[in-house]
Structures are given as structure tokens and as C-alpha cells.
NUMARDREN-635281 format. One record per residue (C-alpha): residue number from 1; x, y, z. Coordinates in steps of 0.25 Angstrom, whole numbers. Each point is the difference from the previous one (the first is absolute). Layout:
// NUMARDREN-635281
<r i="NUM" u="X" v="Y" w="Z"/>
...
END
This chain:
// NUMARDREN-635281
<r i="1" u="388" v="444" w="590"/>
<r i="2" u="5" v="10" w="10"/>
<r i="3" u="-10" v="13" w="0"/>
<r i="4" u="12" v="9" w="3"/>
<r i="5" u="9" v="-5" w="-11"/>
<r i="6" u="-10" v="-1" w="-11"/>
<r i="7" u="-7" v="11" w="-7"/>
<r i="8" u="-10" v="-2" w="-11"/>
<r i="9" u="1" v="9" w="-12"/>
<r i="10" u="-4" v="2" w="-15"/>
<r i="11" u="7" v="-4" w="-11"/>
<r i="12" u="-5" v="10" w="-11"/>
<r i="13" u="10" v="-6" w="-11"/>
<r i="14" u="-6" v="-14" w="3"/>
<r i="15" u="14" v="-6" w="0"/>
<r i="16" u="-3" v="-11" w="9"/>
<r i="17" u="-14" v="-3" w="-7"/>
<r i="18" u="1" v="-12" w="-10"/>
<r i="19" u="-12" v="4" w="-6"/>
<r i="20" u="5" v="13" w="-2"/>
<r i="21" u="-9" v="9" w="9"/>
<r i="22" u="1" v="7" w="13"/>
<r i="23" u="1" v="-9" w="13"/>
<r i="24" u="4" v="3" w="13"/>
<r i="25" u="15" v="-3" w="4"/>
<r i="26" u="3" v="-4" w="13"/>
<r i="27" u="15" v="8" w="4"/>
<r i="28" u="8" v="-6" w="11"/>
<r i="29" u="11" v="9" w="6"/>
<r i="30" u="11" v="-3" w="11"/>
<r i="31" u="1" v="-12" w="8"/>
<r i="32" u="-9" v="-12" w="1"/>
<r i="33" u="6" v="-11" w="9"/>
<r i="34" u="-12" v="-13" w="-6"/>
<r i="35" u="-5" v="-3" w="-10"/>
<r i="36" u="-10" v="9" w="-9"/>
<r i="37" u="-15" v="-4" w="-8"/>
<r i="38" u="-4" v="12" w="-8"/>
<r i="39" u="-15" v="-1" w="-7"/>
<r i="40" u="5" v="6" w="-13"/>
<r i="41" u="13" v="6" w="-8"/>
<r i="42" u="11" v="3" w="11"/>
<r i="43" u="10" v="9" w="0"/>
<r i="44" u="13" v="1" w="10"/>
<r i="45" u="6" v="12" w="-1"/>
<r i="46" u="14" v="3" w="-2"/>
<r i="47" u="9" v="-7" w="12"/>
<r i="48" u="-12" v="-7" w="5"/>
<r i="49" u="4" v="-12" w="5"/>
<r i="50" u="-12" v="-13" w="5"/>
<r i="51" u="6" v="-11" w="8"/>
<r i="52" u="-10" v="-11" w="-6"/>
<r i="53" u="-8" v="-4" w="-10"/>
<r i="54" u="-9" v="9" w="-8"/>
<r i="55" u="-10" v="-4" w="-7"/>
<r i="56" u="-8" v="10" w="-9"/>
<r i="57" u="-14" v="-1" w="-8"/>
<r i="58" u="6" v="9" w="-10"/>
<r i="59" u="13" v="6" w="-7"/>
<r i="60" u="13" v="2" w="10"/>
<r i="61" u="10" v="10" w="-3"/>
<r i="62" u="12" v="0" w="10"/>
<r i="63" u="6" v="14" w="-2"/>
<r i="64" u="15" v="3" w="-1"/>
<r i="65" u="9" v="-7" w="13"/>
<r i="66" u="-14" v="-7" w="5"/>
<r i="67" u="1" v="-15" w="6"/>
<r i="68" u="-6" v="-12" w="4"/>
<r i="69" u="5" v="-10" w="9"/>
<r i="70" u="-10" v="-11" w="-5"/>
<r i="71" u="-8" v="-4" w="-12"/>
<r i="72" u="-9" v="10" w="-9"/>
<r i="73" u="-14" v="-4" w="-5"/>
<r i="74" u="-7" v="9" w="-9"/>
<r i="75" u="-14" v="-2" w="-9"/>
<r i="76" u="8" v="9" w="-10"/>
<r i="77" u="14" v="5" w="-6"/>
<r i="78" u="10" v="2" w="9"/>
<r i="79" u="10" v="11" w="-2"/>
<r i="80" u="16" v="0" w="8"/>
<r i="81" u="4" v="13" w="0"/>
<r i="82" u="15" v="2" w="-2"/>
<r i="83" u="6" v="-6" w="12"/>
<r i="84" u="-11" v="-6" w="7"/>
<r i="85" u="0" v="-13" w="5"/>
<r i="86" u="-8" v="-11" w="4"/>
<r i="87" u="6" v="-11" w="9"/>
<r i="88" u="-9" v="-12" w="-4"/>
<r i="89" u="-7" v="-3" w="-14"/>
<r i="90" u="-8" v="8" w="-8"/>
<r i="91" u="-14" v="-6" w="-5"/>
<r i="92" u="-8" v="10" w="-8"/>
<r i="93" u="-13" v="-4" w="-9"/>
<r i="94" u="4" v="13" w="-11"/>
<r i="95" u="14" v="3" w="-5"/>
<r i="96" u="12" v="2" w="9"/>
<r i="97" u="12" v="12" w="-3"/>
<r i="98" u="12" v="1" w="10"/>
<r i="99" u="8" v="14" w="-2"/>
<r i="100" u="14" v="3" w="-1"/>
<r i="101" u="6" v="-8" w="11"/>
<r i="102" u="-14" v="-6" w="7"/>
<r i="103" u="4" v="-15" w="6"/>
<r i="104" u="-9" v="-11" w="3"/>
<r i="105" u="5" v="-10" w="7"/>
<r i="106" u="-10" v="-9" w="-2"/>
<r i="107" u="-7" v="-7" w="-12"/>
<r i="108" u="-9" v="11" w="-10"/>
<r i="109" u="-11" v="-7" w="-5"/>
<r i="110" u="-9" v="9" w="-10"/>
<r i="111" u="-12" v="-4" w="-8"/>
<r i="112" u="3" v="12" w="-8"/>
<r i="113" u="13" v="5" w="-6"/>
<r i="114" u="12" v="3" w="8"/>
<r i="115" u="10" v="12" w="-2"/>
<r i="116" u="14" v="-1" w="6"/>
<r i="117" u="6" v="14" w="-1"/>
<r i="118" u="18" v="2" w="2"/>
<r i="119" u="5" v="-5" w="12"/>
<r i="120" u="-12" v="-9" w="6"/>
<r i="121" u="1" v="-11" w="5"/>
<r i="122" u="-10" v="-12" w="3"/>
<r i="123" u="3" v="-16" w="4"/>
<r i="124" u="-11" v="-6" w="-8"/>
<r i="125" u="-8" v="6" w="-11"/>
<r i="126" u="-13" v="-7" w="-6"/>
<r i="127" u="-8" v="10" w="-8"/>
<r i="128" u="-15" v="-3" w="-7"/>
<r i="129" u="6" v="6" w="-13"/>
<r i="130" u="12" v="8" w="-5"/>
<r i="131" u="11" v="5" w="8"/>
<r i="132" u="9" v="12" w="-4"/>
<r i="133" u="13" v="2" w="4"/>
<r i="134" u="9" v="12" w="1"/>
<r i="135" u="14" v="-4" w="2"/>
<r i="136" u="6" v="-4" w="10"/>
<r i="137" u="-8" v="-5" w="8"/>
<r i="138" u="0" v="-14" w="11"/>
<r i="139" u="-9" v="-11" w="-3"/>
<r i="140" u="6" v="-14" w="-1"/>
<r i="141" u="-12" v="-4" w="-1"/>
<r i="142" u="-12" v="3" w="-12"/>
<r i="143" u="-14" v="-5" w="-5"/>
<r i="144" u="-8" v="7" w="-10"/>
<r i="145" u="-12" v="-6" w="-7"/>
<r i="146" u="3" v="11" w="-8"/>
<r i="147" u="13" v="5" w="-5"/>
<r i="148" u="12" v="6" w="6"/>
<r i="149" u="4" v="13" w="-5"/>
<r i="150" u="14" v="6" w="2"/>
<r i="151" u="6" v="13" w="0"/>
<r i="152" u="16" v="1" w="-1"/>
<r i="153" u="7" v="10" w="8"/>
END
């Protein structure tokens, strides 16, 4: 990771711990022109944008309007803030949510749940348990082992 783009900081709340306790969160801010590897949970800030992979050993939140142009990893949950967007697939061992108008162009595969906000878009979905819709949405394609919950309009 690029020293001059990446700060480390303290999450007080724990909000990207899975055990629920403080971790230390990695926040990525502007431009990054490759690919990124963060030894824990990641956050890139809002209008962030990585042109590459990234691959996380904890929880990744993409902030509102951040992007990646290749696939996202994560040994946690990710989080799609409202209209972020990630060009290739989405691979998360925890639970995945996309925000109002967040798009993944590529597959979402979750071992957890999966949560699809209004507006989201995604190609493929496979989700490790139940999926829950907010209407509308784009997903032509869905597979829960769990159940597939829909709220109308």
C-alpha cells in the first residue's frame, strides 16, 4: 500500500470488527493507480477510487462515490456505499450490503447474508444465507442457501 494514500486510524465503535471489538482500520483516500493489500479492515474514503484488486484481511466499506476497477477480497463483510461501485466481482467471507444505487458488475459471492438496498444493481448473486431485497433493484441472477426476502416499494 501506497504510505502517502493510506493512513491508519482507530475505529472506537468497532464497526468493522466481526468480533465486535476495536481494530484498527486501514482508510485509503484519493487516487491509487494498482492494486491495493491491506493487513486488516479497509476503508476507502468517499470518491476513493483503486485501479485494481483489493484484497483485505478484514471488513471493507467503500464510502459514498468510492470505486474499484477490479475484484474486491475481504476476510469480512463488505459494505457498497450509495453509489459506489466495483468493476469486477465481489468475494466476501462475512455478509455483503450494497447501498441505494451501489453496482457491481461482476458476480457477489457471500458466505453470509446479502443485503441489496433500492437501486443496486449486481450481475450475479450467490449468498452463504438469506438475501434481502429492497425494491427495485437488478439482479437477474440469485442463489441463497437461505431465503430471499423482498420488500415492495
Amino acid at each position: 500500500m501506497s504510505a502517502a494514500r493510506v493512513r491508519h486510524v482507530h475505529d472506537p465503535q468497532g464497526g468493522f470488527s466481526t468480533a465486535g471489538r476495536p481494530e484498527a482500520v486501514h482508510v485509503l483516500h484519493g487516487d491509487v493507480g494498482r492494486s491495493v493489500r491491506a493487513p486488516g479492515a479497509l476503508l476507502l474514503a468517499e470518491g476513493a477510487r483503486v485501479m485494481g484488486d483489493v484484497t483485505a484481511r478484514g471488513a471493507v466499506h467503500l464510502a459514498r462515490g468510492a470505486t474499484i476497477a477490479g475484484e474486491l477480497r475481504a476476510v469480512g463483510d463488505v459494505i457498497l456505499g450509495a453509489g459506489a461501485s466495483v468493476t469486477g466481482g465481489v468475494r466476501a467471507e462475512g455478509r455483503v450490503v450494497l447501498m441505494a444505487g451501489a453496482t457491481v458488475t461482476g458476480d457477489v459471492d457471500a458466505a453470509g447474508d446479502v443485503h441489496l438496498m433500492a437501486r443496486s444493481r449486481v450481475v450475479r448473486l450467490l449468498a452463504g444465507g438469506d438475501v434481502h431485497v429492497q425494491q427495485p433493484v437488478h439482479a437477474p441472477k440469485v442463489r441463497a442457501r437461505g431465503r430471499v426476502f423482498v420488500q415492495p416499494r
